[in-house]
VOBA-1610 file (N, C-alpha, C; in pm, whole numbers, padded with zeros to 5 digits, always signed):
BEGIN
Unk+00082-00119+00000Unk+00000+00000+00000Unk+00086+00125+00000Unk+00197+00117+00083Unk+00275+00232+00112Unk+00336+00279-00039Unk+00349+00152-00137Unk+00435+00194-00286Unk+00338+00218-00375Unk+00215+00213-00334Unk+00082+00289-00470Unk+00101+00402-00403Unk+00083+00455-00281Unk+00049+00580-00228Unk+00164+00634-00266Unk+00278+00605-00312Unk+00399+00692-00340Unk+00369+00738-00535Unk+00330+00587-00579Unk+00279+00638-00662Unk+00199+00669-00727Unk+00097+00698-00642Unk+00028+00774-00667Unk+00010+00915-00665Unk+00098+00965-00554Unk+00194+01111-00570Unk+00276+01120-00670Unk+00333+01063-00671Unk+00428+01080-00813Unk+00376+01137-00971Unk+00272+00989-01010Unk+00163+00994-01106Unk+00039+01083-01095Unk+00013+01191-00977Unk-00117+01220-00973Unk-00194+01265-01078Unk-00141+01335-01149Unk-00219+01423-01279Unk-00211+01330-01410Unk-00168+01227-01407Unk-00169+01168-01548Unk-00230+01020-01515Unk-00282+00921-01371Unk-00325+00856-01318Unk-00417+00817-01255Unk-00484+00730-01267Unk-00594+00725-01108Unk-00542+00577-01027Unk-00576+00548-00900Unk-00558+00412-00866Unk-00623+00432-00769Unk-00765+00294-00803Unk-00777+00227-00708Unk-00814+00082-00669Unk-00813+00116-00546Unk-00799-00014-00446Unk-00915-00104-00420Unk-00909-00272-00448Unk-01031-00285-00424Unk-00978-00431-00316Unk-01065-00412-00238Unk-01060-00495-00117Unk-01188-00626-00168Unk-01134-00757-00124Unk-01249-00828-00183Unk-01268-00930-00024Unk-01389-00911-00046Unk-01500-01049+00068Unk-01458-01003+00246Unk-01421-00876+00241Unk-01420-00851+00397Unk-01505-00771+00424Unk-01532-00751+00537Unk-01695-00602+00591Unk-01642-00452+00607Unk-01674-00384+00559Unk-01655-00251+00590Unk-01597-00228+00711Unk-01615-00281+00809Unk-01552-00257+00930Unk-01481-00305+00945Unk-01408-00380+00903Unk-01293-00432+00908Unk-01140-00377+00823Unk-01199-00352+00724Unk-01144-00253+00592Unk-01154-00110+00717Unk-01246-00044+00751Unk-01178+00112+00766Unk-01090+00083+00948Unk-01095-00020+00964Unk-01032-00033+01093Unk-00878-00054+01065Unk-00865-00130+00943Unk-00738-00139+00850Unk-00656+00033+00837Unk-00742+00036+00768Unk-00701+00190+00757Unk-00694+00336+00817Unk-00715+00292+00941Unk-00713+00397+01073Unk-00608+00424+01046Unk-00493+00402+01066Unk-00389+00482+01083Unk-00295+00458+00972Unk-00331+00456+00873Unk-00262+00420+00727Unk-00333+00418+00561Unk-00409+00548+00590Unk-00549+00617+00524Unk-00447+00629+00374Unk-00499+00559+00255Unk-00394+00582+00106Unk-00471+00722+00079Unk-00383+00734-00039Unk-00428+00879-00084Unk-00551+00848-00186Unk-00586+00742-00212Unk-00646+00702-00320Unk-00761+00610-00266Unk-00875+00605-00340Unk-00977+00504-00258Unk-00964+00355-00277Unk-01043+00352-00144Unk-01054+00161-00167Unk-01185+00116-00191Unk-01212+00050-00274Unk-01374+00024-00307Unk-01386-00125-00228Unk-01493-00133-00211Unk-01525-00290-00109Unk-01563-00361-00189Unk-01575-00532-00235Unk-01607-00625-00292Unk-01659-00703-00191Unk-01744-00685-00120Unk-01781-00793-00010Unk-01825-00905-00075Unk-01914-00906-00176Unk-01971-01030-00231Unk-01837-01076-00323Unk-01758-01064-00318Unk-01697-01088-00446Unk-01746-01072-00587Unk-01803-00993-00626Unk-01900-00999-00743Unk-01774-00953-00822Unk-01700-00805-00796Unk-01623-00742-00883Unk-01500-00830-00935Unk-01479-00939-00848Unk-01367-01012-00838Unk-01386-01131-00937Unk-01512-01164-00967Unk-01570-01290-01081Unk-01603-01211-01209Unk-01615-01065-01220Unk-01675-01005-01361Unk-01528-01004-01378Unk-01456-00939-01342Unk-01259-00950-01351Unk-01184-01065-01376Unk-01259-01200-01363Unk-01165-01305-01355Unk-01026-01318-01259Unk-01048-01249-01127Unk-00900-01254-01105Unk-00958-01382-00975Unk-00814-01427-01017Unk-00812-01582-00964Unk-00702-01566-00865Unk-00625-01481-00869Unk-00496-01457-00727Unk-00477-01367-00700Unk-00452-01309-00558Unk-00447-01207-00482Unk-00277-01181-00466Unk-00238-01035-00513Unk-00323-00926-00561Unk-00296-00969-00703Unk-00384-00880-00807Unk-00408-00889-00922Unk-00394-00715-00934Unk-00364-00685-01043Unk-00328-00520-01097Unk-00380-00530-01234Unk-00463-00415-01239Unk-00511-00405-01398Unk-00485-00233-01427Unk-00395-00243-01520Unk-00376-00110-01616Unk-00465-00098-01687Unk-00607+00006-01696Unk-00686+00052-01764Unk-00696+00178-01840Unk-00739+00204-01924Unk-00749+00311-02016Unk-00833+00341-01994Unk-00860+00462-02013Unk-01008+00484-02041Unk-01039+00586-02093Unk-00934+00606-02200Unk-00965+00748-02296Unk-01077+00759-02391Unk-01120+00836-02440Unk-01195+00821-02548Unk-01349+00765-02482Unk-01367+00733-02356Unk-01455+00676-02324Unk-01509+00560-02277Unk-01369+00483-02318Unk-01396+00356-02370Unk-01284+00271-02269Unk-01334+00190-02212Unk-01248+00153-02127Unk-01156+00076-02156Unk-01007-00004-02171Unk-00913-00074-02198Unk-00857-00190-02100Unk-00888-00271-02104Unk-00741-00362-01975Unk-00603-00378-02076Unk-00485-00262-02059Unk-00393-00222-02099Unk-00269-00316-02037Unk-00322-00380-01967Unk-00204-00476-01898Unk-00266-00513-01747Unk-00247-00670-01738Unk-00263-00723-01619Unk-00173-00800-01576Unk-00121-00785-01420Unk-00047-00859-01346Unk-00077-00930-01249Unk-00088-01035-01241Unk-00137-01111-01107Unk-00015-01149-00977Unk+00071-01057-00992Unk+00150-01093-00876Unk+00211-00992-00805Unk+00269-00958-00703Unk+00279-00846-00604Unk+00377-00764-00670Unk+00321-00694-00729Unk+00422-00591-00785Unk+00486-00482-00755Unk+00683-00457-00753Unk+00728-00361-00704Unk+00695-00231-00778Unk+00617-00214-00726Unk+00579-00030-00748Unk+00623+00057-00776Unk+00775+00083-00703Unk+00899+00110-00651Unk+00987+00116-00773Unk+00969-00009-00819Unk+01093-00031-00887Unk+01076+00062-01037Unk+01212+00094-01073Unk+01202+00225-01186Unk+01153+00124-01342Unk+01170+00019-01356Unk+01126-00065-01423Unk+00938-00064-01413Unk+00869-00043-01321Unk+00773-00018-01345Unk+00701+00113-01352Unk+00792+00205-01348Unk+00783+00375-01384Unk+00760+00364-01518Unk+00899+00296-01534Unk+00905+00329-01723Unk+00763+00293-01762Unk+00748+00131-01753Unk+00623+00034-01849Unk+00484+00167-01789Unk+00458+00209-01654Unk+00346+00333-01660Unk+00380+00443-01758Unk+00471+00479-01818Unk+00501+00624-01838Unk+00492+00602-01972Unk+00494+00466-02040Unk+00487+00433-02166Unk+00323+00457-02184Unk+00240+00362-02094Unk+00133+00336-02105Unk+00080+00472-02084Unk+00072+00549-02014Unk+00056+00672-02011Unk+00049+00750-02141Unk+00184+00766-02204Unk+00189+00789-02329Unk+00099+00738-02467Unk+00040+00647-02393Unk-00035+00544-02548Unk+00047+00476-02616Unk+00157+00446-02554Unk+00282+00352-02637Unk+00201+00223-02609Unk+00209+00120-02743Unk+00223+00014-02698Unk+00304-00072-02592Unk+00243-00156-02590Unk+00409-00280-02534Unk+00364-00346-02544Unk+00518-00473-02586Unk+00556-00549-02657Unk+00577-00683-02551Unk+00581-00804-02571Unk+00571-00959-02527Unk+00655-00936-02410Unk+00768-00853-02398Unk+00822-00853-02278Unk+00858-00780-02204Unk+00764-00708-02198Unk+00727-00587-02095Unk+00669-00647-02023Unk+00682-00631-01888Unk+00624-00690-01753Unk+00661-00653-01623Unk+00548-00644-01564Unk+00594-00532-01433Unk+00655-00626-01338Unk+00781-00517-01273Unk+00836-00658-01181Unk+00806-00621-01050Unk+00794-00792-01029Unk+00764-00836-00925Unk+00809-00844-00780Unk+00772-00744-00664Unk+00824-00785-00545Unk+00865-00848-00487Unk+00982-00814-00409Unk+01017-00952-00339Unk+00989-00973-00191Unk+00875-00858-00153Unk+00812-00891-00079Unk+00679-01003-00036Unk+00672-01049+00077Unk+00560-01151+00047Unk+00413-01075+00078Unk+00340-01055+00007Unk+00191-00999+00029Unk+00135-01051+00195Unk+00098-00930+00279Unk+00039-00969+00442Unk-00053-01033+00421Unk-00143-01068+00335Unk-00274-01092+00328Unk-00401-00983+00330Unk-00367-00893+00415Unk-00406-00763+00451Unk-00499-00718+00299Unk-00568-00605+00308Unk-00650-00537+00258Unk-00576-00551+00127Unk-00664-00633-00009Unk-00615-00620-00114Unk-00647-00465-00245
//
């Protein structure tokens, strides 16, 4: 959480991100976030509904969306804990940002941290 909220300062004017928490209660989620409030929202999935129209099958999952023109895009998806951080995933945003394509081996890398389980 701490490396979206960085970049999400970083990216503010050319970005949005958010957070979606899946199958826990509201109260549990803003009790999470008492003292570690992101700059960016977290939407709740209690039913899991958002999590089966998405297909995401592993926690966390990241989807790069477009949505210029109106029209929404999944511009790139990662299903694994991704360093945020790392300048390797500056670039692949700053491309996508741009409307650059990318190519078979572009891929955001991966943390080598292990995910808490915590608020996805």
């Amino acid at each position: 959480m701490a490396a979206l909220d960085r970049l999400s300062a970083h990216m503010k004017d050319r970005l949005v991100i958010l957070a979606v928490d899946v199958g826990e209660p509201e109260v549990r989620v803003r009790r999470f976030f008492d003292t570690r409030e992101p700059n960016f929202p977290i939407l709740l999935d209690e039913d899991r509904a958002a999590m089966k129209r998405w297909g995401v099958n592993a926690f966390p999952t990241s989807f790069l969306v477009d949505g210029t023109g109106g029209v929404r895009t999944i511009r790139l998806t990662a299903a694994i804990p991704v360093d945020w951080d790392d300048p390797a995933a500056s670039r692949i945003l700053e491309r996508l940002v741009a409307g650059e394509a990318l190519g078979a081996g572009d891929a955001l890398p991966e943390t080598k941290d292990q995910p808490s389980g915590d608020s996805q």
